[in-house]
Predicted model as a PDB file, atoms N, CA, C, CB and O in Angstrom, pLDDT in the B-factor column:
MODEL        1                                                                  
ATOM      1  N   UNK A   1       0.845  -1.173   0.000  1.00 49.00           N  
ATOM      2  CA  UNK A   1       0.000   0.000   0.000  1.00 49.00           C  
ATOM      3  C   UNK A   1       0.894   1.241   0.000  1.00 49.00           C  
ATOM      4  CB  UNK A   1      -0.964  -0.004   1.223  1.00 49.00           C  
ATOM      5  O   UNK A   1       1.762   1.752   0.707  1.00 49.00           O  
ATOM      6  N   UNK A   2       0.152   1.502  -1.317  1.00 52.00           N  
ATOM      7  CA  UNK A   2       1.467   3.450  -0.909  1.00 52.00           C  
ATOM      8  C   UNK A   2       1.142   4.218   0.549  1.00 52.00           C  
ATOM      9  CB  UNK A   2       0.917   5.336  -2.423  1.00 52.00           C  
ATOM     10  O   UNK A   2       0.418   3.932   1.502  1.00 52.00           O  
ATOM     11  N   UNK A   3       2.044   5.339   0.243  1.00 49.00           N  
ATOM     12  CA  UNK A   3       1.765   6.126   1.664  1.00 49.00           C  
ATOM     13  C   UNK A   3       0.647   7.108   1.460  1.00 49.00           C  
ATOM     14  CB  UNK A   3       3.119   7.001   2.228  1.00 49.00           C  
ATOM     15  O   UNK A   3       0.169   7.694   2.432  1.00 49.00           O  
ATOM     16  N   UNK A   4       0.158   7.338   0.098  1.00 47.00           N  
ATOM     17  CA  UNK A   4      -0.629   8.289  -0.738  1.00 47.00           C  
ATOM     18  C   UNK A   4      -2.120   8.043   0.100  1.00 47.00           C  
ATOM     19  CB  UNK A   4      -0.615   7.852  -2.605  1.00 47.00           C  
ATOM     20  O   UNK A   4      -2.887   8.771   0.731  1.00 47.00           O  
ATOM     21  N   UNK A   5      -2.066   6.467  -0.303  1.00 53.00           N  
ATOM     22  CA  UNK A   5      -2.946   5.801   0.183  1.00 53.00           C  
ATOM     23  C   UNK A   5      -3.380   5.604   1.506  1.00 53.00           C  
ATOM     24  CB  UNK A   5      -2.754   4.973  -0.189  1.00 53.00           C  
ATOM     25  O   UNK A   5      -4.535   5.878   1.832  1.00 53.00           O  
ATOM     26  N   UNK A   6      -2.542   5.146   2.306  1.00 54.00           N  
ATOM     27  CA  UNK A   6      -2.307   4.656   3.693  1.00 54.00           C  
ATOM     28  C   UNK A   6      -2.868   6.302   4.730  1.00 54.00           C  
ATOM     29  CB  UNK A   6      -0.244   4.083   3.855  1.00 54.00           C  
ATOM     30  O   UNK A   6      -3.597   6.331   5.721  1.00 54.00           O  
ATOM     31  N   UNK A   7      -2.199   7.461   4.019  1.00 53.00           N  
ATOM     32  CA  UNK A   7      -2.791   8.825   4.668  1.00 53.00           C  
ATOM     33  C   UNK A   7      -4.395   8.789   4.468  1.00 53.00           C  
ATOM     34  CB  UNK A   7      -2.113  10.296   3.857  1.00 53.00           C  
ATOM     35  O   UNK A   7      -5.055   9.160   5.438  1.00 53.00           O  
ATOM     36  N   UNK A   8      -4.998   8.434   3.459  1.00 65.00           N  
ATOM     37  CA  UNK A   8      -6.121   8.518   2.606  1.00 65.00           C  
ATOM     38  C   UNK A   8      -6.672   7.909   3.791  1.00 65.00           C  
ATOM     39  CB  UNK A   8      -6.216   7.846   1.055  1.00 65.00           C  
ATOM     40  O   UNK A   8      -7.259   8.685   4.545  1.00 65.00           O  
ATOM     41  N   UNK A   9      -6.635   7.093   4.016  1.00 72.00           N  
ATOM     42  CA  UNK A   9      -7.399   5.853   4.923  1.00 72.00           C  
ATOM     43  C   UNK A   9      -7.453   6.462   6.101  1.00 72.00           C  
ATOM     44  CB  UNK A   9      -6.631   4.322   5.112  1.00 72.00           C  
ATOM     45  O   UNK A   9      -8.556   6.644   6.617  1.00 72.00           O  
ATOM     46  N   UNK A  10      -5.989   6.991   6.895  1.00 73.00           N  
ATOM     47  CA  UNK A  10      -6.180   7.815   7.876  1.00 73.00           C  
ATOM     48  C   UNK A  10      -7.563   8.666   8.140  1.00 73.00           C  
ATOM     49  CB  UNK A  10      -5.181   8.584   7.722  1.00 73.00           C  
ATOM     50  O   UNK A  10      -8.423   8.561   9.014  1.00 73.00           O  
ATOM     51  N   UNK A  11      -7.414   9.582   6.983  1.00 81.00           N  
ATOM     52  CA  UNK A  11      -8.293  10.886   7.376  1.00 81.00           C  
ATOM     53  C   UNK A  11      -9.174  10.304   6.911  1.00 81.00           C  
ATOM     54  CB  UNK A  11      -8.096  12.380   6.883  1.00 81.00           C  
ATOM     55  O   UNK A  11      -9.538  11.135   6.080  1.00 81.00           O  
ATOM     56  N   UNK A  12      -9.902   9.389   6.786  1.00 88.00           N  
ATOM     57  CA  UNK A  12     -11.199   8.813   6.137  1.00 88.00           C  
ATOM     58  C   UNK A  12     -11.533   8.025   7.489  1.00 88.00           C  
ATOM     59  CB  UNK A  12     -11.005   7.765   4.553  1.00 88.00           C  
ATOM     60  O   UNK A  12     -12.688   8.126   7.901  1.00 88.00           O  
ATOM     61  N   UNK A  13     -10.630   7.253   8.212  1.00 88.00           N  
ATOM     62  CA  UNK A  13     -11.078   6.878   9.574  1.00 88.00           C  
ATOM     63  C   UNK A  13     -11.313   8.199  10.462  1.00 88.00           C  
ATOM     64  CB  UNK A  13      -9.963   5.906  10.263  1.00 88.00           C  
ATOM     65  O   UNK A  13     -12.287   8.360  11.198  1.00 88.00           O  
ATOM     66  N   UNK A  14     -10.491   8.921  10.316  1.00 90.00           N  
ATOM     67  CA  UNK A  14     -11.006  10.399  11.719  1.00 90.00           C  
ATOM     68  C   UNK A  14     -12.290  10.805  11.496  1.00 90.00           C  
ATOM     69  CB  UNK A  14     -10.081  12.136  11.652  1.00 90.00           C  
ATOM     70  O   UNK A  14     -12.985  10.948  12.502  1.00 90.00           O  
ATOM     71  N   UNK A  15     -12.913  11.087  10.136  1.00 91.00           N  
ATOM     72  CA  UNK A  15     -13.617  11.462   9.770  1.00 91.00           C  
ATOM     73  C   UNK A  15     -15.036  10.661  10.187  1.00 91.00           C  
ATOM     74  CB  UNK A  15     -13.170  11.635   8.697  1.00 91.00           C  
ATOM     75  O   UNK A  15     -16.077  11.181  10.589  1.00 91.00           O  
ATOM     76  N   UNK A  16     -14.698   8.938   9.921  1.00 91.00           N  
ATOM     77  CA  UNK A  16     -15.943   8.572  10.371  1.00 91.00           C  
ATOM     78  C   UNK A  16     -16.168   8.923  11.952  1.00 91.00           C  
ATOM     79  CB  UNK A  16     -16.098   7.085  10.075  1.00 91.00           C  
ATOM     80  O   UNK A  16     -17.242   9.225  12.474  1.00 91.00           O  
ATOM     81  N   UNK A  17     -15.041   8.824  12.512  1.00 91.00           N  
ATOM     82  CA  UNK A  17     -14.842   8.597  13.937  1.00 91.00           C  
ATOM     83  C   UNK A  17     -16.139  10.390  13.957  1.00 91.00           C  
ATOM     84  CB  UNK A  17     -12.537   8.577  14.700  1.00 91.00           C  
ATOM     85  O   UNK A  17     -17.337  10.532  14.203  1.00 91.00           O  
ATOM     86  N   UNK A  18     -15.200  11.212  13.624  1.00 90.00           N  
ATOM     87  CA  UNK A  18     -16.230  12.134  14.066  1.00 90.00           C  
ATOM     88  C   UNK A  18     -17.683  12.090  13.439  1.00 90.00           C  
ATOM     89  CB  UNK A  18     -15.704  13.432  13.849  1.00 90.00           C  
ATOM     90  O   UNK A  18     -18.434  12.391  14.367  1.00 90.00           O  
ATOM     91  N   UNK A  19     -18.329  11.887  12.452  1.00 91.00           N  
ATOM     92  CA  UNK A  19     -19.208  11.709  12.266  1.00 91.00           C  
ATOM     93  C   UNK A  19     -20.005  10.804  13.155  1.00 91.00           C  
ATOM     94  CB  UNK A  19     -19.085  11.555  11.298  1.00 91.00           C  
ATOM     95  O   UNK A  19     -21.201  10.992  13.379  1.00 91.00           O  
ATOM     96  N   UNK A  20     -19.383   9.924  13.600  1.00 91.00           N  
ATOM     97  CA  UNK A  20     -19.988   9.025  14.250  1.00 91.00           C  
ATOM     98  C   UNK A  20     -20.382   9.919  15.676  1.00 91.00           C  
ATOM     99  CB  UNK A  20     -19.034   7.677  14.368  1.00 91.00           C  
ATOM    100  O   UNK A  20     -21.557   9.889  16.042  1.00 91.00           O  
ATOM    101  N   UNK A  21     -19.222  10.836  16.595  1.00 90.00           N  
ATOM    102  CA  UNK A  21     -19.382  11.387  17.458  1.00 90.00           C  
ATOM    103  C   UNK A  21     -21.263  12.694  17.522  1.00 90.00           C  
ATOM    104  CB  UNK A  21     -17.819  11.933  17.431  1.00 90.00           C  
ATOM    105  O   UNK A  21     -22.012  13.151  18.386  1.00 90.00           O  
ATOM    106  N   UNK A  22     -21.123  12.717  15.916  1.00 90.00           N  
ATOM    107  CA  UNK A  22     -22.093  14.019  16.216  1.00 90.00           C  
ATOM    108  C   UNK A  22     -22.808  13.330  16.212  1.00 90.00           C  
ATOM    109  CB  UNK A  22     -22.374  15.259  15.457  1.00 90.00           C  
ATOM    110  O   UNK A  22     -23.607  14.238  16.444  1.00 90.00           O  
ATOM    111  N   UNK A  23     -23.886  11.831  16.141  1.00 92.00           N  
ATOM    112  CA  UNK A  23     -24.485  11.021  16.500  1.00 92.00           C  
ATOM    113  C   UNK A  23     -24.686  10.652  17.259  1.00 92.00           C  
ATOM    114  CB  UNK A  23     -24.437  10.537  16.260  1.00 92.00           C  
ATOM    115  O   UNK A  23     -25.561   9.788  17.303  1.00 92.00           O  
ATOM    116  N   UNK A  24     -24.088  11.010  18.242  1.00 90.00           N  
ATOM    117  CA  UNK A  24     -23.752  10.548  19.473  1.00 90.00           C  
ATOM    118  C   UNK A  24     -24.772  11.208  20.566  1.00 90.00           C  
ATOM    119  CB  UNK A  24     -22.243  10.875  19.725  1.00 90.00           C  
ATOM    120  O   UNK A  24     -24.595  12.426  20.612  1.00 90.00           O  
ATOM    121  N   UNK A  25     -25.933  10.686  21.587  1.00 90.00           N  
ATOM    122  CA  UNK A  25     -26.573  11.427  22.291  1.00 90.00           C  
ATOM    123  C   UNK A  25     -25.683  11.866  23.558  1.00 90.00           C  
ATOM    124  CB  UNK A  25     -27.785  10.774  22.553  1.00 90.00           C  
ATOM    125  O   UNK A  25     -25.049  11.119  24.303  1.00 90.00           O  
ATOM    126  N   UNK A  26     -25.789  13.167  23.611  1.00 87.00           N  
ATOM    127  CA  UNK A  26     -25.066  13.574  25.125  1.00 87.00           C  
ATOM    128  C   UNK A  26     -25.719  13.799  26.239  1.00 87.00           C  
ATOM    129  CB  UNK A  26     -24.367  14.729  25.133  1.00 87.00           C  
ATOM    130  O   UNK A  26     -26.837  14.268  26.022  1.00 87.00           O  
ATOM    131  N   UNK A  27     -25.469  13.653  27.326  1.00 92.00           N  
ATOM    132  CA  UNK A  27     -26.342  13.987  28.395  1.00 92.00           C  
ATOM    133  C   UNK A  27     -26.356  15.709  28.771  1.00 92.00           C  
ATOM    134  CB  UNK A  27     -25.830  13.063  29.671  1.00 92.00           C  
ATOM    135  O   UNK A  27     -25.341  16.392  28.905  1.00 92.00           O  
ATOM    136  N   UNK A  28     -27.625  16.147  28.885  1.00 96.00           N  
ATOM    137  CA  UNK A  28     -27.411  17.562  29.421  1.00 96.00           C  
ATOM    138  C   UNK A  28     -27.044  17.683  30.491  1.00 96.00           C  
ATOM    139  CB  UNK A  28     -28.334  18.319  29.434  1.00 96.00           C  
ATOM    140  O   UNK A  28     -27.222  16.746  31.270  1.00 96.00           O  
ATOM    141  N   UNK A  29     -26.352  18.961  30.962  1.00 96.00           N  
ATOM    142  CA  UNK A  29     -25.835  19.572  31.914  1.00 96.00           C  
ATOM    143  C   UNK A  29     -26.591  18.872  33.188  1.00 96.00           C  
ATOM    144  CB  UNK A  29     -25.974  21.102  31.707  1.00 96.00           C  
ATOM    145  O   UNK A  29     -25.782  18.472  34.025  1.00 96.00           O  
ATOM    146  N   UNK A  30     -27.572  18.703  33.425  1.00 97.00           N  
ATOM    147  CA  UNK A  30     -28.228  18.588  34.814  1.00 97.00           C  
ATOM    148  C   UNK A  30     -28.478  17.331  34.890  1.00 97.00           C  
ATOM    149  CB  UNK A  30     -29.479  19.376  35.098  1.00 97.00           C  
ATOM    150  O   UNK A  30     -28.339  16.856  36.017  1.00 97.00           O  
ATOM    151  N   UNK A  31     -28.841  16.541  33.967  1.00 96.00           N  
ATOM    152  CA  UNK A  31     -28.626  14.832  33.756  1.00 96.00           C  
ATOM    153  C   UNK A  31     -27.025  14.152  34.529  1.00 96.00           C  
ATOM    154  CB  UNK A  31     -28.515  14.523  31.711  1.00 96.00           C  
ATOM    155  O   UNK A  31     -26.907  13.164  35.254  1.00 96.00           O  
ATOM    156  N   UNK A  32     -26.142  14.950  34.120  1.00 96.00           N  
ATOM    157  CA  UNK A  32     -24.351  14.451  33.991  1.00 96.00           C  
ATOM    158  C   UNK A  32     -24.321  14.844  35.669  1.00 96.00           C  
ATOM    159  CB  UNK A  32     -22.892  15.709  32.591  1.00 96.00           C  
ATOM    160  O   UNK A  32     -24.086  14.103  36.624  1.00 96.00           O  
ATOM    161  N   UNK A  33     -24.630  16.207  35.638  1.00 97.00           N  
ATOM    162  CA  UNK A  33     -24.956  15.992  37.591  1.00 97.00           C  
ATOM    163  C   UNK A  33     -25.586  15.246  38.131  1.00 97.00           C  
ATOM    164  CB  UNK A  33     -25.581  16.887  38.347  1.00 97.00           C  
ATOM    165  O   UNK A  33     -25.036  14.684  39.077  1.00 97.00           O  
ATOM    166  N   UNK A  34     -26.696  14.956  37.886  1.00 97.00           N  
ATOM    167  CA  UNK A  34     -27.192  14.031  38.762  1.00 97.00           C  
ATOM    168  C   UNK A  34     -26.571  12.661  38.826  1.00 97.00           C  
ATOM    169  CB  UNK A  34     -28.475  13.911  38.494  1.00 97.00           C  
ATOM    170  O   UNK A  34     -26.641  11.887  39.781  1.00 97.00           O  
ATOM    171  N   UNK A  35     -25.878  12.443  37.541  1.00 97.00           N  
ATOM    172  CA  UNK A  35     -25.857  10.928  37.322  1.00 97.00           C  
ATOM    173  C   UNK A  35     -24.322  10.553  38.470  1.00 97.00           C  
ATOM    174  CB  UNK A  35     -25.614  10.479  35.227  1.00 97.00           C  
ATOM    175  O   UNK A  35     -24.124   9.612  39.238  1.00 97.00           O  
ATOM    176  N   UNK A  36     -23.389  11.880  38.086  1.00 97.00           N  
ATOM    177  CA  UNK A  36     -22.098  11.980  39.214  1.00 97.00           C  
ATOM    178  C   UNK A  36     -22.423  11.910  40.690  1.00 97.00           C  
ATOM    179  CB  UNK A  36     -21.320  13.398  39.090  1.00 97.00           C  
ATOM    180  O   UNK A  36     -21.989  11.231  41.620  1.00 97.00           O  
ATOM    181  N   UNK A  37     -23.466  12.983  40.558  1.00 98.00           N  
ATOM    182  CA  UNK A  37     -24.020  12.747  42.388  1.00 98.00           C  
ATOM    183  C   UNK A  37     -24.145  11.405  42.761  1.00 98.00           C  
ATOM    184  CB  UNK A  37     -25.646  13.351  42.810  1.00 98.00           C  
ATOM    185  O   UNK A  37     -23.354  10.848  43.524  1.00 98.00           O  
ATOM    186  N   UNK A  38     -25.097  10.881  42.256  1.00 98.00           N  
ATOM    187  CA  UNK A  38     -25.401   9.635  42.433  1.00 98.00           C  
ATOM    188  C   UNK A  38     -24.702   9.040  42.515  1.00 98.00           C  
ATOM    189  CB  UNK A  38     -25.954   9.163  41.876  1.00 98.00           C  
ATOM    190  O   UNK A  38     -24.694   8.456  43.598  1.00 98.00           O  
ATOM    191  N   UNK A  39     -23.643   8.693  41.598  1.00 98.00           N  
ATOM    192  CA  UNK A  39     -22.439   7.425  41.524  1.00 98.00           C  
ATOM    193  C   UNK A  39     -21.596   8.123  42.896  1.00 98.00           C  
ATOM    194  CB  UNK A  39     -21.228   7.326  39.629  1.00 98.00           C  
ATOM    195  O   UNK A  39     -21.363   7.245  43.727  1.00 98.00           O  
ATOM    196  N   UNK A  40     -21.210   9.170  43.215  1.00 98.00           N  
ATOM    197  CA  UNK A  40     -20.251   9.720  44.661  1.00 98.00           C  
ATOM    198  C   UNK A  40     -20.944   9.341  45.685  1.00 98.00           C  
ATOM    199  CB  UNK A  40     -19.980  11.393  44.918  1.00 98.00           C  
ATOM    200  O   UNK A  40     -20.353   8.883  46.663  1.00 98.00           O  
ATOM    201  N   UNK A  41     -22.551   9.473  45.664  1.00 98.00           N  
ATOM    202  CA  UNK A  41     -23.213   8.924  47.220  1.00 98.00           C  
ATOM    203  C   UNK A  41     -23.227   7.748  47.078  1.00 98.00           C  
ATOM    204  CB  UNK A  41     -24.693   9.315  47.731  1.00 98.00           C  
ATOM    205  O   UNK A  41     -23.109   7.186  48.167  1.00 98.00           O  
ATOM    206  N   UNK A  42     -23.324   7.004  46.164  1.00 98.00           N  
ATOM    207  CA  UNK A  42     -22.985   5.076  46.204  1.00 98.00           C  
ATOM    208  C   UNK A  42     -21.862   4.648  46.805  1.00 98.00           C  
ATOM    209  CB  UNK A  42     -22.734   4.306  44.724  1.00 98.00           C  
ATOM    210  O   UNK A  42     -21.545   3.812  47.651  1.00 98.00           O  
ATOM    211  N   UNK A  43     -21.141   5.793  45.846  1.00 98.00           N  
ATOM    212  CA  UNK A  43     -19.584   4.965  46.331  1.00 98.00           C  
ATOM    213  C   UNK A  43     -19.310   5.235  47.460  1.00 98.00           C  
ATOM    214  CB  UNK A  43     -18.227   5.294  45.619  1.00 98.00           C  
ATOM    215  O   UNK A  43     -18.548   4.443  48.015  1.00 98.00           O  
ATOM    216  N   UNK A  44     -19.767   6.354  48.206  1.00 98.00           N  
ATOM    217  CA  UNK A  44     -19.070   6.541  49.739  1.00 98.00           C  
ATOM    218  C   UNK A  44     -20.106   5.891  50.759  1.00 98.00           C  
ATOM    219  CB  UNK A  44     -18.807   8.338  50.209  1.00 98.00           C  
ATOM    220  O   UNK A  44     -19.635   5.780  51.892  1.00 98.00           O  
ATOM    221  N   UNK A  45     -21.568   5.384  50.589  1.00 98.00           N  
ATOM    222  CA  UNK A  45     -22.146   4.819  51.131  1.00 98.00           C  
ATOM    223  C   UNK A  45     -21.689   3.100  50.696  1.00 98.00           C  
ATOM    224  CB  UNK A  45     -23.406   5.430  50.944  1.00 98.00           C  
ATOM    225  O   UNK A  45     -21.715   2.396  51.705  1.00 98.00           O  
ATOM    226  N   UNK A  46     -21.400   2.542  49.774  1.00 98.00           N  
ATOM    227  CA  UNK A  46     -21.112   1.530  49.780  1.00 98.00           C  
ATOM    228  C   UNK A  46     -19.507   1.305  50.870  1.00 98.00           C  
ATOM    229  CB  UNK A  46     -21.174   1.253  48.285  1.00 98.00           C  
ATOM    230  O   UNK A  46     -19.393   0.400  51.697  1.00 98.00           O  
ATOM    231  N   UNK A  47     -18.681   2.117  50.650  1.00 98.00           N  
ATOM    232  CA  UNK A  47     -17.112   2.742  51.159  1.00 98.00           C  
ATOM    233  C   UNK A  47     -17.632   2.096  52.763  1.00 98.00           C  
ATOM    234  CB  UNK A  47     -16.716   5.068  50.983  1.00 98.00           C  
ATOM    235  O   UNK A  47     -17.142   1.063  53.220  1.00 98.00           O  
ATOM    236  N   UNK A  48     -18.699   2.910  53.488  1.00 98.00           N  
ATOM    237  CA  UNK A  48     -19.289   3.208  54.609  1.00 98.00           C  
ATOM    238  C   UNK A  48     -19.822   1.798  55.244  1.00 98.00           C  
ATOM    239  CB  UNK A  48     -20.367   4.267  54.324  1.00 98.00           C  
ATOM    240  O   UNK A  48     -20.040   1.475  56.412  1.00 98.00           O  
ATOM    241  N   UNK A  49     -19.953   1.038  53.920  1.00 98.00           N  
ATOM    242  CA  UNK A  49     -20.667  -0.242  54.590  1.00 98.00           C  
ATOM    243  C   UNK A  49     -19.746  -1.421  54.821  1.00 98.00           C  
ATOM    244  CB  UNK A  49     -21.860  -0.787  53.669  1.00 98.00           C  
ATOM    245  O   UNK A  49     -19.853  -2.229  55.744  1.00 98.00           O  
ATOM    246  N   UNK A  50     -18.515  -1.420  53.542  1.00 98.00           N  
ATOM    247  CA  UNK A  50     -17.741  -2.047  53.472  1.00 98.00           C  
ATOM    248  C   UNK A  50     -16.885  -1.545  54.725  1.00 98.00           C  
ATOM    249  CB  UNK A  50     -17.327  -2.075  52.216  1.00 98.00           C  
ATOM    250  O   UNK A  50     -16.840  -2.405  55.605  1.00 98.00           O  
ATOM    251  N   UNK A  51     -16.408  -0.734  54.932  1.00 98.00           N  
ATOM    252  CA  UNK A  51     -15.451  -0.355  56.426  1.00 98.00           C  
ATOM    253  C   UNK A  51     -16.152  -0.857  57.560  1.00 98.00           C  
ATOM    254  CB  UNK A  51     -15.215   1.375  56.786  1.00 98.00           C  
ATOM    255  O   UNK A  51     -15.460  -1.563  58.293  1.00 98.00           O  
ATOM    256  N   UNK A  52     -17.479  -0.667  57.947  1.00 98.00           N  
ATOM    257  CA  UNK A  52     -18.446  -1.412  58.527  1.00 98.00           C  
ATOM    258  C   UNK A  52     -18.823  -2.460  59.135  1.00 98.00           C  
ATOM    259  CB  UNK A  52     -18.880  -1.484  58.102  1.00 98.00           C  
ATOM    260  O   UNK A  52     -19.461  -2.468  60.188  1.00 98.00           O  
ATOM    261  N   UNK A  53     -18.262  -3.915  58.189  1.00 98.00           N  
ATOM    262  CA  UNK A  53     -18.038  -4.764  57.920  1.00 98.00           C  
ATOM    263  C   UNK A  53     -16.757  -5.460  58.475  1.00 98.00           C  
ATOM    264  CB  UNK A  53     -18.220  -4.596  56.923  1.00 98.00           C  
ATOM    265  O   UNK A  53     -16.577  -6.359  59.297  1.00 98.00           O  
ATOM    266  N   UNK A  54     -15.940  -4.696  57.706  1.00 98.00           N  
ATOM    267  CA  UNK A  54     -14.438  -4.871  58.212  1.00 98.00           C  
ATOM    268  C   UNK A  54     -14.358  -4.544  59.226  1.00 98.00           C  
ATOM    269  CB  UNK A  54     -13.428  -4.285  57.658  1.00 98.00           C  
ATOM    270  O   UNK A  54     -13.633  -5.402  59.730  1.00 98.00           O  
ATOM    271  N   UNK A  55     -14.757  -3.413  60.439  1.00 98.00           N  
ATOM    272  CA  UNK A  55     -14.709  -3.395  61.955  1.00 98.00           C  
ATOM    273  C   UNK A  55     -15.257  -4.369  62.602  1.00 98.00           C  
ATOM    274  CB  UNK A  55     -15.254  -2.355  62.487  1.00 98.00           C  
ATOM    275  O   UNK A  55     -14.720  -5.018  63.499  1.00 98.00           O  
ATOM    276  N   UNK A  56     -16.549  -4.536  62.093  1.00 97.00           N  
ATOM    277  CA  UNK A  56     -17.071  -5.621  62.803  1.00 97.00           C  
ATOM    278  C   UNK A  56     -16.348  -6.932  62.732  1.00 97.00           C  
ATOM    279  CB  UNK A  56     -18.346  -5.807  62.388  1.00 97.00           C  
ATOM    280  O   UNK A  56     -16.225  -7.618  63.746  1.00 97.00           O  
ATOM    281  N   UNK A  57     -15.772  -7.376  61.355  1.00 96.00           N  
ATOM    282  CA  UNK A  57     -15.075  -8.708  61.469  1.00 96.00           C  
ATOM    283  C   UNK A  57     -13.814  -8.522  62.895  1.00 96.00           C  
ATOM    284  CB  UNK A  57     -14.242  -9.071  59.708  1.00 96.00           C  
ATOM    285  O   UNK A  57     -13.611  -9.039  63.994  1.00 96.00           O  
ATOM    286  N   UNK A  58     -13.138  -7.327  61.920  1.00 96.00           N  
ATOM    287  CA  UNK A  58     -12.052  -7.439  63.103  1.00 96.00           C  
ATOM    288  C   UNK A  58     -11.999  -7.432  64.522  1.00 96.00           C  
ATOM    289  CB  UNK A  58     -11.365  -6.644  63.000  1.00 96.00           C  
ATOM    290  O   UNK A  58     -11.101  -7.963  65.176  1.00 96.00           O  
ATOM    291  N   UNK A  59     -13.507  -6.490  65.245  1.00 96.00           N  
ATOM    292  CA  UNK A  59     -14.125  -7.006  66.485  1.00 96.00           C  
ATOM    293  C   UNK A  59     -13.991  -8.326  66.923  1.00 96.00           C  
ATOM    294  CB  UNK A  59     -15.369  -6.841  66.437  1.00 96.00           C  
ATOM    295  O   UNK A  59     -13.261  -8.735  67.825  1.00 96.00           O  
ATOM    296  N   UNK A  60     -14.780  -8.977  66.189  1.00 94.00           N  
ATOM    297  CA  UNK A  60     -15.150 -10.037  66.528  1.00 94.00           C  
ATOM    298  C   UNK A  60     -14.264 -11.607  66.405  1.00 94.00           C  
ATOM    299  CB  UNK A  60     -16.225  -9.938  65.903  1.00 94.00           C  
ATOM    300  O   UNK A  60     -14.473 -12.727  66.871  1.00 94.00           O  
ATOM    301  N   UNK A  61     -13.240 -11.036  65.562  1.00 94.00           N  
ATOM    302  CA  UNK A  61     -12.161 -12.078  65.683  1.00 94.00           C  
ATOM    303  C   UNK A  61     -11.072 -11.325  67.018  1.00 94.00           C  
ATOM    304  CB  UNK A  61     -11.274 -12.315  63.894  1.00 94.00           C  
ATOM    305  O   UNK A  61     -10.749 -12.138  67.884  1.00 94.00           O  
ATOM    306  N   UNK A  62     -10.709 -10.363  67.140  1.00 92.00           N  
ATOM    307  CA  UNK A  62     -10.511  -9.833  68.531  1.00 92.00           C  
ATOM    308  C   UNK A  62     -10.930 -10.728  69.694  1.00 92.00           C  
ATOM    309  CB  UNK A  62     -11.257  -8.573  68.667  1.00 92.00           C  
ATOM    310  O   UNK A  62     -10.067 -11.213  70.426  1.00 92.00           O  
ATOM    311  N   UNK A  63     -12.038 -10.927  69.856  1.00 92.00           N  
ATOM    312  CA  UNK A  63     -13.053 -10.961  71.079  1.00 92.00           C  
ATOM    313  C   UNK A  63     -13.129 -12.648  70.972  1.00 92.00           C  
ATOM    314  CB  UNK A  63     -14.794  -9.951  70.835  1.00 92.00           C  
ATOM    315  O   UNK A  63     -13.788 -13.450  71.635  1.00 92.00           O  
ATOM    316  N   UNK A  64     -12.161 -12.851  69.838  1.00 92.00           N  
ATOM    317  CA  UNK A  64     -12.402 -14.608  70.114  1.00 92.00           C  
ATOM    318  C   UNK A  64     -10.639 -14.978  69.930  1.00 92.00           C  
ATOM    319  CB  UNK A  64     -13.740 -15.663  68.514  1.00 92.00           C  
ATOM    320  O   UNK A  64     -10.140 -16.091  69.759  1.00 92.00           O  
ATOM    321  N   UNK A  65     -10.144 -14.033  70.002  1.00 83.00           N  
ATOM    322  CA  UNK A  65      -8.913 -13.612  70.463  1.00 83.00           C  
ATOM    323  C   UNK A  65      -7.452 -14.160  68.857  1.00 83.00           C  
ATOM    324  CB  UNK A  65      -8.758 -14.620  72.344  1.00 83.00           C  
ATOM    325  O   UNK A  65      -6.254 -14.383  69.033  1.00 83.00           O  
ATOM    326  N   UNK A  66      -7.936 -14.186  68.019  1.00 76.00           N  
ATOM    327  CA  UNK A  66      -7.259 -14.338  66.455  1.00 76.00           C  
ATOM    328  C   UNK A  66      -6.617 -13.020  66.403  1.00 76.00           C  
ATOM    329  CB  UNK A  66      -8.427 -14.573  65.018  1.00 76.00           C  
ATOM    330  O   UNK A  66      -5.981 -12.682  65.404  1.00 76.00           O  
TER     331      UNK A  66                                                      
ENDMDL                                                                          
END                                                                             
């Protein structure tokens, strides 16, 4: 394959790539917040349950003296 060619192909892949992007549905501004909020209160409430967990194990193997 020439290089004539091989460039050709290049900018013919970017091109779909972006075309493909303006197809693309985006989330609005207040959607993308909520959806971040959400995933940060999961993760630090899940964080919260898992540490939780882990005290209590380590209690309780403590108290049976491991």
């Amino acid at each position: 394959m020439s290089e004539a060619e091989n460039t050709s192909k290049k900018g013919a892949f970017f091109k779909r790539v972006a075309a493909e992007f303006k197809r693309c549905t985006w989330p609005k501004r207040e959607e993308l917040i909520h959806q971040s909020t959400l995933v940060i209160v999961v993760s630090l409430v899940l964080g919260v349950i898992i540490a939780a967990v882990d005290w209590l194990i380590r209690l309780g193997l403590g108290a049976i003296g491991l």
